[in-house]
C-alpha positions as CSV (number, residue, x, y, z in Angstrom):
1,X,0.0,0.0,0.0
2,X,3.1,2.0,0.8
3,X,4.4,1.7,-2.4
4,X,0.6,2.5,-4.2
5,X,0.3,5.6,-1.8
6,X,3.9,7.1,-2.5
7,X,4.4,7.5,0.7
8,X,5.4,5.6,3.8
9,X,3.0,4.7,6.6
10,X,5.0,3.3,9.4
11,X,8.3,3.6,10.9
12,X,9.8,-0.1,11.6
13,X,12.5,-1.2,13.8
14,X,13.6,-4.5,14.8
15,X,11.7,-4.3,18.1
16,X,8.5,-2.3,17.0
17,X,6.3,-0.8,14.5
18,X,4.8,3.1,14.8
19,X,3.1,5.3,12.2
20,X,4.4,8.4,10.6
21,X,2.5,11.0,10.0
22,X,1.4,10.7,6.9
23,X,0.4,6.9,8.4
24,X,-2.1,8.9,11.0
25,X,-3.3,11.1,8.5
26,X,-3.8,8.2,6.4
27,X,-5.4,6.5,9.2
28,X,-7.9,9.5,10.4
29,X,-9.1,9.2,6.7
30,X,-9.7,5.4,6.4
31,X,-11.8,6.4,9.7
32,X,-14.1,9.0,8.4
33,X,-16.6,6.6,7.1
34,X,-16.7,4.5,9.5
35,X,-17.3,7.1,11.9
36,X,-20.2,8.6,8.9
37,X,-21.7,5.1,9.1
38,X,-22.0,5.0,13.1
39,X,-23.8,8.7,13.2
40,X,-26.1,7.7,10.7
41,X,-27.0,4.2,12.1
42,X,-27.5,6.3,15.9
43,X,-30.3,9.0,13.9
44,X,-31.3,6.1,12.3
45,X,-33.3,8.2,8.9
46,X,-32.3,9.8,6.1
47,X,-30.0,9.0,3.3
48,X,-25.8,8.1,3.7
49,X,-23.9,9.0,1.1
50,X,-20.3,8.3,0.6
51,X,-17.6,9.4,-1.6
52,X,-16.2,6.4,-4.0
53,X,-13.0,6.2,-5.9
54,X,-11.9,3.6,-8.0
55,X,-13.2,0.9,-9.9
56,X,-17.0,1.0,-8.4
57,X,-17.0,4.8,-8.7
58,X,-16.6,4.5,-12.6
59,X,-19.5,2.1,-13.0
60,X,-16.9,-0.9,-13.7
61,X,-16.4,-3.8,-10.8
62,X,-13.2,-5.5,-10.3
63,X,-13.3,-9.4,-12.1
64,X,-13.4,-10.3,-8.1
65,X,-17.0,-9.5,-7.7
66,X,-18.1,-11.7,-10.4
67,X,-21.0,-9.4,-12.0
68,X,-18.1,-8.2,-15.0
């Protein structure tokens, strides 16, 4: 993912394994829908929408899903 991302998430050692800070930033953003889908479930209405990019976004699946 690292590699994908251009940038590196976590700081490694021998003994341990910490993020950097583009790892937390990287993290607070993997959390944001998450956290989207837990206020919405807790008012438990209305419509959720979510931001796609990628393969699904572009009205193509990945071979993986079987529909393609």
């Amino acid at each position: 993912m690292e590699d994908a991302l251009g940038a590196e998430l976590f700081m490694r050692t021998s003994r341990s394994v910490a993020l950097t800070p583009a790892g937390e930033t990287f993290l607070e953003a993997a959390d944001r829908p998450g956290d989207a889908i837990q206020n919405h479930a807790r008012r438990g209405s209305g419509h959720l929408r979510l931001p796609a990019v990628g393969p699904h976004s572009s009205g193509r699946c990945p071979r993986s899903c079987g529909s393609c």
